[in-house]
C-alpha positions in Angstrom: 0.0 0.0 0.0 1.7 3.3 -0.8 1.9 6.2 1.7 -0.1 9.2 0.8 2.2 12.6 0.9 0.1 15.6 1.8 1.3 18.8 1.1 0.1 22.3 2.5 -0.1 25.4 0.9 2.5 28.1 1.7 -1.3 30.1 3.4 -1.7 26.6 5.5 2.5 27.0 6.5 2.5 30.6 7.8 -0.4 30.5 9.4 0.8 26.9 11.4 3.8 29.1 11.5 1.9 31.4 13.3 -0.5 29.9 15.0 3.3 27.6 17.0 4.8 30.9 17.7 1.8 32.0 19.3 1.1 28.3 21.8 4.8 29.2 22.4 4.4 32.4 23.9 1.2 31.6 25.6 2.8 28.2 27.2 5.3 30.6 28.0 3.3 33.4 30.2 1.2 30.2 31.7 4.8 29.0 32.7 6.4 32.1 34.5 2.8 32.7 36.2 3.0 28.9 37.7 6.6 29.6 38.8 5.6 33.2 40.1 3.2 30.9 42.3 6.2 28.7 43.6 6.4 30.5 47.4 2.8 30.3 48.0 1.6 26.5 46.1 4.7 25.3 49.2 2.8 27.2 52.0 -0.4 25.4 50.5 1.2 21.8 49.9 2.7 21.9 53.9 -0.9 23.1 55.1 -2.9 20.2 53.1 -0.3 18.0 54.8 -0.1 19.5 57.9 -4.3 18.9 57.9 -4.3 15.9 56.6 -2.2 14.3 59.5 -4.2 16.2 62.1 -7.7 16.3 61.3 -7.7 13.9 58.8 -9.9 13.8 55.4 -13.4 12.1 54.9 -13.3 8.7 53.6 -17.3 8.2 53.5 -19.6 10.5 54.7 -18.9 11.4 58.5 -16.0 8.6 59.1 -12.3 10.4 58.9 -9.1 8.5 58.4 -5.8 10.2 59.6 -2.6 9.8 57.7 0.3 8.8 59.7 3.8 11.3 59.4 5.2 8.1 58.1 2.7 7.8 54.8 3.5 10.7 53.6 5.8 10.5 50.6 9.5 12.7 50.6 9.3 16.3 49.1 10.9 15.4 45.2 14.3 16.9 44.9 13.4 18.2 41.4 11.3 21.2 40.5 7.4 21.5 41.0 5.9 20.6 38.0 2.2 21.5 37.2 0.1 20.0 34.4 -2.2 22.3 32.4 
């Protein structure tokens, strides 16, 4: 069976052209704003922990389980990485 070679139009190639450049930069600004957030998302990931080892979290309805110091995994060494 023989592969079917598509070609685009040089209108189709600037605008992909475009349109990359432009997921670039946006990817870019969504980037530096996560990073920006670095100080605070650590305040917030040692408060979820601190809560969830004290009070707990709801398993089903009204019953609470608390997770022992020892469950909790250890901090990555590499950089916080968010998914968007």
């Amino acid at each position: 069976m023989k592969s079917i070679r598509h070609t685009r139009s040089r209108e189709a190639e600037r605008w992909l052209r475009a349109e990359i450049a432009d997921q670039k930069k946006r990817y870019r600004k969504i980037v530096a704003e996560q990073d920006a957030l670095a100080p605070k998302r650590e305040k917030w990931v040692a408060a979820f922990l601190q809560r969830i080892q004290t009070k707990g979290f709801n398993v089903h309805a009204d019953i609470r389980r608390v997770i022992a110091p020892e469950e909790i995994p250890a901090k990555p060494r590499r950089k916080f990485r968010v998914i968007f």
